[in-house]
C-alpha positions in Angstrom: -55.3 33.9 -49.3 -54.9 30.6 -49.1 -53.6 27.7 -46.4 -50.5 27.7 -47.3 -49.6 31.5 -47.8 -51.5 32.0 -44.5 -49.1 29.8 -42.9 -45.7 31.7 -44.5 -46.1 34.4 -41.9 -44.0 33.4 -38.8 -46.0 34.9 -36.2 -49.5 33.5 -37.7 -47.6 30.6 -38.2 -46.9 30.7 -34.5 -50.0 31.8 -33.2 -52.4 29.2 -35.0 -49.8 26.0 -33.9 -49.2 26.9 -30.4 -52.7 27.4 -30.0 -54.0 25.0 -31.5 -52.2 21.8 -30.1 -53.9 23.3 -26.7 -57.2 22.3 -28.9 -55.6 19.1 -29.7 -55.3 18.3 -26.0 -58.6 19.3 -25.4 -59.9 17.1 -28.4 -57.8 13.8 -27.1 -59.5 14.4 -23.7 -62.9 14.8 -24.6 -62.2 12.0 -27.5 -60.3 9.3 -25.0 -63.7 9.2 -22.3 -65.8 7.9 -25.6 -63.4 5.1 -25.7 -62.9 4.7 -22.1 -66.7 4.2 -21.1 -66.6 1.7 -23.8 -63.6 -0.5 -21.9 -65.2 0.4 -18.2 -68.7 -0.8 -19.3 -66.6 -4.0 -19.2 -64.7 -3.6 -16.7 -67.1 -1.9 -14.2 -70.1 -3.4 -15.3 -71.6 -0.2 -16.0 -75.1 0.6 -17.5 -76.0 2.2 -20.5 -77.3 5.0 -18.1 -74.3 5.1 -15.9 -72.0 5.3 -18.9 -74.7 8.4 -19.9 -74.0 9.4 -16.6 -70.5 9.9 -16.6 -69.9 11.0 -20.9 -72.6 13.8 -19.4 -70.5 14.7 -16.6 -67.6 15.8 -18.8 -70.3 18.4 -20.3 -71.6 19.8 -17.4 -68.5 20.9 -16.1 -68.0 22.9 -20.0 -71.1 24.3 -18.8 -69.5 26.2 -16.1 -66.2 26.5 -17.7 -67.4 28.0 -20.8 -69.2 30.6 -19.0 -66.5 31.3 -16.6 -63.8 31.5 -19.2 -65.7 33.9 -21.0 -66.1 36.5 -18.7 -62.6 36.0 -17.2 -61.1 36.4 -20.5 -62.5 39.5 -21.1 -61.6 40.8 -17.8 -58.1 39.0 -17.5 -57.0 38.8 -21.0 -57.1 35.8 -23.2 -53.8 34.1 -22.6 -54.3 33.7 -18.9 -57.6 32.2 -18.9 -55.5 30.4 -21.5 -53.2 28.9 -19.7 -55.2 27.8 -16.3 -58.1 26.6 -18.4 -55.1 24.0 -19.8 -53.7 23.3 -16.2 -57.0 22.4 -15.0 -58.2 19.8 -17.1 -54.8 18.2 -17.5 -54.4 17.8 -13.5 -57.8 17.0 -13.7 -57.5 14.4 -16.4 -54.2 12.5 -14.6 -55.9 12.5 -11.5 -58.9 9.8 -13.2 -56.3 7.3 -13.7 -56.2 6.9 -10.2 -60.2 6.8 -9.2 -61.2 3.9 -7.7 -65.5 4.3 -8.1 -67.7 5.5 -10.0 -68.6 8.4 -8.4 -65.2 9.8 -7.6 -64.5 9.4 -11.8 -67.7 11.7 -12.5 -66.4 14.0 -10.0 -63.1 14.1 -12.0 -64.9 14.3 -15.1 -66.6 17.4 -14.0 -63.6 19.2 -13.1 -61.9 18.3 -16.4 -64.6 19.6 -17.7 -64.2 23.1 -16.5 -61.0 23.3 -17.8 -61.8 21.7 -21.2 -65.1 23.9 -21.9 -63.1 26.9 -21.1 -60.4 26.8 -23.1 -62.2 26.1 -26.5 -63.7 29.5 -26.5 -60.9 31.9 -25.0 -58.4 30.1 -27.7 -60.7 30.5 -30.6 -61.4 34.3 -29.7 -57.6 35.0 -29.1 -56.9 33.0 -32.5 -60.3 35.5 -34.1 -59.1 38.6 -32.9 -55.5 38.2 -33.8 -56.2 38.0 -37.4 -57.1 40.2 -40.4 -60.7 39.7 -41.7 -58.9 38.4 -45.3 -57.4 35.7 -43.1 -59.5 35.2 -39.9 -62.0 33.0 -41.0 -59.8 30.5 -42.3 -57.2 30.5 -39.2 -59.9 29.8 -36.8 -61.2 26.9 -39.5 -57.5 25.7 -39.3 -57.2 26.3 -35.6 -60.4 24.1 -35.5 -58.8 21.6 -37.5 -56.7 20.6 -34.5 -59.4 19.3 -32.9 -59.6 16.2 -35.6 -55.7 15.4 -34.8 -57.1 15.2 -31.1 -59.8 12.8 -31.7 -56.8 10.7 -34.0 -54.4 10.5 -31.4 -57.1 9.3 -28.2 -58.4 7.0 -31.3 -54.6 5.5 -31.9 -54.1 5.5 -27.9 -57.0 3.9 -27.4 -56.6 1.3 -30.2 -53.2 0.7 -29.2 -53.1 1.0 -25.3 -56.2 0.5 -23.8 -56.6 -3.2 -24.8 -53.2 -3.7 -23.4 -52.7 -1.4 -20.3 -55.7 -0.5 -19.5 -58.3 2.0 -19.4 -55.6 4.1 -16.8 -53.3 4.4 -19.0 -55.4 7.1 -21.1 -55.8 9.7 -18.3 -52.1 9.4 -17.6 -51.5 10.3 -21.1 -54.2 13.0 -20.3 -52.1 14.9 -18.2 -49.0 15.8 -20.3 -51.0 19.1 -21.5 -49.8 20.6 -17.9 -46.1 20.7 -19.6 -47.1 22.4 -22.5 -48.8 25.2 -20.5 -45.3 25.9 -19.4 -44.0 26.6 -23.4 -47.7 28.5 -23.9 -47.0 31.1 -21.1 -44.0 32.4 -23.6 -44.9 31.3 -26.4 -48.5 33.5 -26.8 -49.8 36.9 -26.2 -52.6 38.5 -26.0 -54.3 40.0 -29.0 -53.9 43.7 -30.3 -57.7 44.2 -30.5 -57.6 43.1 -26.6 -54.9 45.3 -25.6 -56.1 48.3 -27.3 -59.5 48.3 -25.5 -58.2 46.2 -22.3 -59.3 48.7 -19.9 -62.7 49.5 -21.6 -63.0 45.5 -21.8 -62.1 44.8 -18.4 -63.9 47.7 -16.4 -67.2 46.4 -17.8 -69.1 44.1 -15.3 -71.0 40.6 -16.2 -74.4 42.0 -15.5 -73.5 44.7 -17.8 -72.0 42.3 -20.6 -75.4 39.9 -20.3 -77.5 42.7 -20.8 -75.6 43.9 -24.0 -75.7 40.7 -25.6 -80.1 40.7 -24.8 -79.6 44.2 -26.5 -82.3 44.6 -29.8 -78.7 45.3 -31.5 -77.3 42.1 -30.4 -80.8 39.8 -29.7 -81.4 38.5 -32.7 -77.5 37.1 -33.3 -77.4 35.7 -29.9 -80.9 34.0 -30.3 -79.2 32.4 -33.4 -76.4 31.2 -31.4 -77.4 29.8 -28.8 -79.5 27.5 -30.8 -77.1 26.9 -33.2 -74.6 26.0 -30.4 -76.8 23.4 -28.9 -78.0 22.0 -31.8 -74.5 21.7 -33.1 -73.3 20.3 -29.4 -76.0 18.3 -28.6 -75.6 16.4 -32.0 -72.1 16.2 -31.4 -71.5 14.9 -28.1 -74.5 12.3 -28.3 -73.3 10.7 -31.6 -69.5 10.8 -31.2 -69.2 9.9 -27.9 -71.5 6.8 -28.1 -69.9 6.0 -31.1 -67.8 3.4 -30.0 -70.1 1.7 -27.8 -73.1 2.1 -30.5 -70.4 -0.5 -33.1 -70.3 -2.1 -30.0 -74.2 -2.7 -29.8 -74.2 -3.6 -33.8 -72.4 -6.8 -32.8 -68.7 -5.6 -33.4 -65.7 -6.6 -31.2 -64.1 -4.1 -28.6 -60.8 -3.9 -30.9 -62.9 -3.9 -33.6 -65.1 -0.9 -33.0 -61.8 1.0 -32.3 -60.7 -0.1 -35.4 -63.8 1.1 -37.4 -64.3 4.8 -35.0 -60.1 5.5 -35.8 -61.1 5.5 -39.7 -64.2 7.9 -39.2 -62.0 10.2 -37.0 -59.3 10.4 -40.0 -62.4 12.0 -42.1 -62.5 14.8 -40.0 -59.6 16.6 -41.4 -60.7 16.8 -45.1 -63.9 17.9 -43.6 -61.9 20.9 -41.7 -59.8 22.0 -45.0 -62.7 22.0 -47.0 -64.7 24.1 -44.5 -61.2 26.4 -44.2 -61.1 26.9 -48.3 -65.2 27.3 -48.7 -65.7 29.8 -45.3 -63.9 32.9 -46.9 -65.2 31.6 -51.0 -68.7 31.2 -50.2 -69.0 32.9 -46.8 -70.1 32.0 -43.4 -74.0 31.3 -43.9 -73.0 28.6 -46.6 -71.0 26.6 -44.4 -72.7 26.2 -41.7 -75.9 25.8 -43.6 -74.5 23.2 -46.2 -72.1 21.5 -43.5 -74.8 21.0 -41.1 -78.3 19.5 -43.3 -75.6 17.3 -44.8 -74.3 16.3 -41.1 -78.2 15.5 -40.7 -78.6 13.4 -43.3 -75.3 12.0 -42.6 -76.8 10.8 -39.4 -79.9 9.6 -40.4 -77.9 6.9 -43.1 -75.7 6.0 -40.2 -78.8 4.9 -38.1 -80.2 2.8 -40.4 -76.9 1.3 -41.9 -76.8 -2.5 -41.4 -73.4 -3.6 -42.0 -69.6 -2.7 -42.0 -69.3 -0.8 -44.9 -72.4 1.2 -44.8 -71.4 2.4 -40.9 -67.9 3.3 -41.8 -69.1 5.0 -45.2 -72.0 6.7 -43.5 -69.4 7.5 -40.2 -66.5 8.6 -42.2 -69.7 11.1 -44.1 -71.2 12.1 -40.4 -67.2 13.0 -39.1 -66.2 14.8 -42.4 -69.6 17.2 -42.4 -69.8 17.3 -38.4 -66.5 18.5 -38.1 -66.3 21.2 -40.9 -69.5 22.4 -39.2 -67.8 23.0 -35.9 -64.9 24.9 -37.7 -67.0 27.4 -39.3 -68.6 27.4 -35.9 -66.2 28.9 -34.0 -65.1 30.6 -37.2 -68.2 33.0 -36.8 -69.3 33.5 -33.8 -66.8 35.8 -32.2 -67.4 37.9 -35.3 -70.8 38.8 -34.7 -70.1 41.1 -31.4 -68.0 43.9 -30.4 -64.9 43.5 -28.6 -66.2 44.5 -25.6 -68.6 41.7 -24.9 -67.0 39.3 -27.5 -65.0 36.7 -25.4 -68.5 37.2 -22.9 -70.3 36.7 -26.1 -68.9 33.2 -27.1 -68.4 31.7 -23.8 -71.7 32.2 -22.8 -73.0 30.8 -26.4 -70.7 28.0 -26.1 -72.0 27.1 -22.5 -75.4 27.1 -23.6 -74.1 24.4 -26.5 -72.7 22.6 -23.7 -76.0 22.0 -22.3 -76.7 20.2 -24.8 -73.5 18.4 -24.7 -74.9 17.3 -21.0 -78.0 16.3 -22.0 -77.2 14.2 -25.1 -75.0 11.4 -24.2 -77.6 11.1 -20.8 -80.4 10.5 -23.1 -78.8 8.2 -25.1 -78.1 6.2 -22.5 -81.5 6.5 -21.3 -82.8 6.0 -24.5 -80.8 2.7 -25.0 -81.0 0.9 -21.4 -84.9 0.9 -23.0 -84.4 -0.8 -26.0 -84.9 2.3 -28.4 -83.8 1.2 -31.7 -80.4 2.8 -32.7 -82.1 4.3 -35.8 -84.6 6.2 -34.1 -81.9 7.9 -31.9 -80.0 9.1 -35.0 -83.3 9.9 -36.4 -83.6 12.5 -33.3 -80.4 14.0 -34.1 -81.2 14.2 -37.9 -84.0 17.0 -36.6 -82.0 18.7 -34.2 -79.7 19.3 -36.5 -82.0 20.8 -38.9 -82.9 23.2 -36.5 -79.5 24.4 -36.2 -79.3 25.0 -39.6 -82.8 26.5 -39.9 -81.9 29.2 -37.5 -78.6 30.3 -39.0 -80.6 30.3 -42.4 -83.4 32.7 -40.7 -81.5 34.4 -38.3 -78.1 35.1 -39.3 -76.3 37.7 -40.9 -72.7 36.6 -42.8 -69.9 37.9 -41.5 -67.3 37.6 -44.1 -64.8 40.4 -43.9 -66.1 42.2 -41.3 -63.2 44.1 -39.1 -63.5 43.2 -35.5 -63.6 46.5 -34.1 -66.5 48.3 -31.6 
């Protein structure tokens, strides 16, 4: 089936929109702090490790919120988790306009952070488990696709408003998501699969659900994941949200480097509809594997790249293969355990990932305040990316119409 059939059911129809401008919100978020730090290294005076500091903080609070989400989901039900997951960071996010140091911003950061690193999982599993396996790899690719128009619009706000109004005026903007929780709570419900096992689901404790994914049934998948997560986020969050500040650092204006970053981001969403068409043609193993050693080498050209058309022609490559990665991402991995443990599953994969998200933009600030050269850094994510595609090559199994049932 493709897109467009997929989208001529109303409830699908309804289903993959309303959840996924809660990713968009997320995405505009996690995509306005990479332009932020950029305008309050200025304005602040901030260090390459400070600005480390607080793109990290953002991460570690997806940490806990993945994790949390998770379980809760399984316990609560999806749309719940849902909806509070999108309350928090919003609140969270308006708040940030009004900080007045440092510190108090990173504290802000990490609470946004809960809320963001939550809702990415329970959304995508909701999204998973409320499709048929004909259709369910390429809703959660299109649900991921969401994520791009996210990254566009804090691209265009930043481009546009913080030049003029100030870095403020973002987190303000940051906080309309609170309203929409208000449409979500009628709009959404939880999934059939979820209901029809919501007592089995719910009566299970965390202990319990850790141990089952550690199972020699489950072992070997989660193994995979979790290094595929990390790889995957650790790439991720170090490139994309340096990326304004690294044009910045290859002698580009601030307006400039907005200019340059808002054409990369527009590559994202070919890179999402290409991933969507290939992930049920090809299967799951292909896109990931292909998506990700061309992200690799993707970021090895952007390193080196010496002038305006290379970066943009080596970004807009690095955002279209990055991107289509992440979709099949969170395309498979709630298909690989039972619906039991499966929201457990993923938010506890997807914290691990944001691990790496913490790390990542910390050492990259680290990394620069002592004069590494910008293609050795993007040489280190080349490998780590490689990894990530090693281990879905050795340890995966595809997943391409499998039913999610127990």
């Amino acid at each position: 089936m493709n897109d467009a059939a997929l989208l001529k059911n109303a409830k699908t129809r309804k289903l993959l929109f309303s959840a996924g401008f809660s990713w968009l919100f997320d995405a505009m978020d996690v995509g306005i702090i990479s332009f932020i730090v950029t305008a309050l290294a200025l304005d602040w005076k901030l260090s390459p490790q400070e600005v480390g500091i607080l793109t990290s903080m953002n991460s570690l609070g997806m940490v806990f919120g993945a994790a949390a989400a998770g379980y809760l989901a399984d316990r609560f039900g999806r749309k719940k988790v849902l909806l509070w997951t999108l309350l928090i960071f919003s609140v969270a996010s308006g708040l940030s306009a009004l900080a007045s140091s440092f510190w108090v911003l990173c504290l802000l950061r990490f609470i946004t952070g809960i809320g963001l690193g939550g809702e990415l999982p329970v959304a995508s599993t909701l999204v998973s488990e409320s499709m048929p396996a004909s259709q369910r790899g390429r809703a959660v690719v299109l649900l991921e696709s969401f994520w791009a128009g996210g990254w566009l619009v804090a691209a265009l706000i930043s481009y546009f408003l913080i030049p003029t109004y100030g870095w403020q005026i973002a987190f303000v903007i940051g906080a309309l998501p609170a309203l929409y929780a208000l449409y979500l709570r009628r709009a959404i419900d939880d999934s059939p699969v979820y209901k029809s096992n919501q007592n089995q689901v719910a009566s299970i404790s965390f202990s319990s659900k850790l141990s089952s994914i550690w199972t020699s049934k489950h072992s070997r998948t989660t193994l995979m994941l979790w290094i595929l997560w990390f790889s995957v986020v650790f790439s991720y969050y170090g490139m994309f949200l340096w990326l304004p500040s690294v044009m910045t650092m290859k002698g580009f204006s601030l307006i400039k480097s907005f200019e340059y970053v808002l054409i990369m981001t527009i590559a994202q969403l070919p890179g999402y509809f290409t991933a969507a068409y290939f992930i049920e043609k090809f299967g799951r193993k292909f896109v990931m594997i292909t998506y990700l050693v061309l992200t690799a080498v993707s970021a090895a050209w952007f390193g080196i790249a010496d002038s305006a058309g290379m970066l943009i022609a080596a970004g807009i490559c690095l955002s279209f293969f990055n991107l289509g990665a992440w979709g099949g991402l969170y395309a498979y991995t709630p298909e690989l355990y039972p619906t039991s443990i499966r929201s457990t599953g993923v938010g506890l994969a997807t914290s691990v990932g944001r691990i790496g998200g913490v790390i990542a933009p910390f050492l990259v600030g680290y990394m620069v305040q002592h004069q590494v050269q910008i293609s050795t850094i993007f040489m280190m994510f080349f490998v780590i990316i490689l990894i990530g595609a090693i281990g879905v090559l050795l340890l995966g199994t595809e997943t391409k119409g499998r039913e999610l049932t127990d």
